[in-house]
C-alpha positions as MATLAB code, in Angstrom:
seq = 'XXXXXXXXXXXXXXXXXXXXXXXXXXXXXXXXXXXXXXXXXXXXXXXXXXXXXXXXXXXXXXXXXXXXXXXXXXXXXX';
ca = [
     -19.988   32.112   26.144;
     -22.276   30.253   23.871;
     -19.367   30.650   21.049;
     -16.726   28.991   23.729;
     -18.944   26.110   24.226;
     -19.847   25.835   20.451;
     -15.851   25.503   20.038;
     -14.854   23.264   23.006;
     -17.894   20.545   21.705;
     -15.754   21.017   17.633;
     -13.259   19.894   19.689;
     -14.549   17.215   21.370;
     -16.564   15.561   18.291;
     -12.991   15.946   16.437;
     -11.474   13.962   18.919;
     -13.840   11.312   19.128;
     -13.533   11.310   15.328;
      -9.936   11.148   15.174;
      -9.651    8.467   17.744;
     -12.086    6.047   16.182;
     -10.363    6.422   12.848;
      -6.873    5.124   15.136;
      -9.207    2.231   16.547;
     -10.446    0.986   13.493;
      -6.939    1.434   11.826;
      -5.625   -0.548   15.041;
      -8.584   -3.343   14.537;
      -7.987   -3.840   10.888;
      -4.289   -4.387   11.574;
      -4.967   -7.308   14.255;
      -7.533   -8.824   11.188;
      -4.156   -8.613    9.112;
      -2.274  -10.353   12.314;
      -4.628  -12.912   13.069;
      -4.879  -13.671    9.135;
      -0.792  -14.293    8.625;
      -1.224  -16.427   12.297;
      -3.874  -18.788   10.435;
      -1.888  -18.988    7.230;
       1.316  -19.357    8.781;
      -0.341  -22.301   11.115;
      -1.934  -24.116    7.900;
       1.622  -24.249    6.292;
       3.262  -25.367    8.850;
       4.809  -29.110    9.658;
       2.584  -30.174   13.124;
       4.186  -33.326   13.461;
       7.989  -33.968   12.846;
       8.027  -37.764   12.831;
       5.280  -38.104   10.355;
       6.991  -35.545    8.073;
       9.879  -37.992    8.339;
       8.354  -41.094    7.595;
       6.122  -39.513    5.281;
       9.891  -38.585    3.263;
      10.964  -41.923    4.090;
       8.017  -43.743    2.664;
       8.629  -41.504   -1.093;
      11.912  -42.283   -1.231;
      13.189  -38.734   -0.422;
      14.837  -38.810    2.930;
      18.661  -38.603    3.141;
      21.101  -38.021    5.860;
      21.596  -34.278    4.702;
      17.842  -33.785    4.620;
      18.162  -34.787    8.584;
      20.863  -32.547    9.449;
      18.709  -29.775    7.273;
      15.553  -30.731    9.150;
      17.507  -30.995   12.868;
      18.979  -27.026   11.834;
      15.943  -25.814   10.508;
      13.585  -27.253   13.594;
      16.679  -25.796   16.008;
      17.131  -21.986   14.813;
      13.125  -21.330   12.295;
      10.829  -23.726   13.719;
       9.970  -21.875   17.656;
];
């Protein structure tokens, strides 16, 4: 009996074990999320317009570079 009970708290310990290995595997993965959310919001264009004038004002904005901009913000920018 006392060897049944022995084996049944193995068991037990290895599951608790194994499953807090999978949460801290599942954890670190959201850090890696979370980190690709922040970069990908720092490198992003926030405001359209002043991107725009901000072209305008260097000298680099074109007609082509508005139809680019209108496709990109359409079918990449959701």
């Amino acid at each position: 009996m006392e060897e049944n009970i022995k084996r049944k708290l193995n068991e037990i310990e290895d599951y608790i074990d194994s499953a807090d290995w999978e949460l801290k595997s599942a954890q670190d993965e959201l850090y890696k999320i979370y980190d690709l959310i922040e970069e990908s919001s720092k490198n992003s264009i926030k405001d359209i317009d002043n991107f725009k004038r901000e072209l305008k004002r260097d000298g680099l904005y074109s007609e082509k570079l508005e139809e680019f901009i209108e496709q990109y913000m359409i079918y990449y920018n959701k």
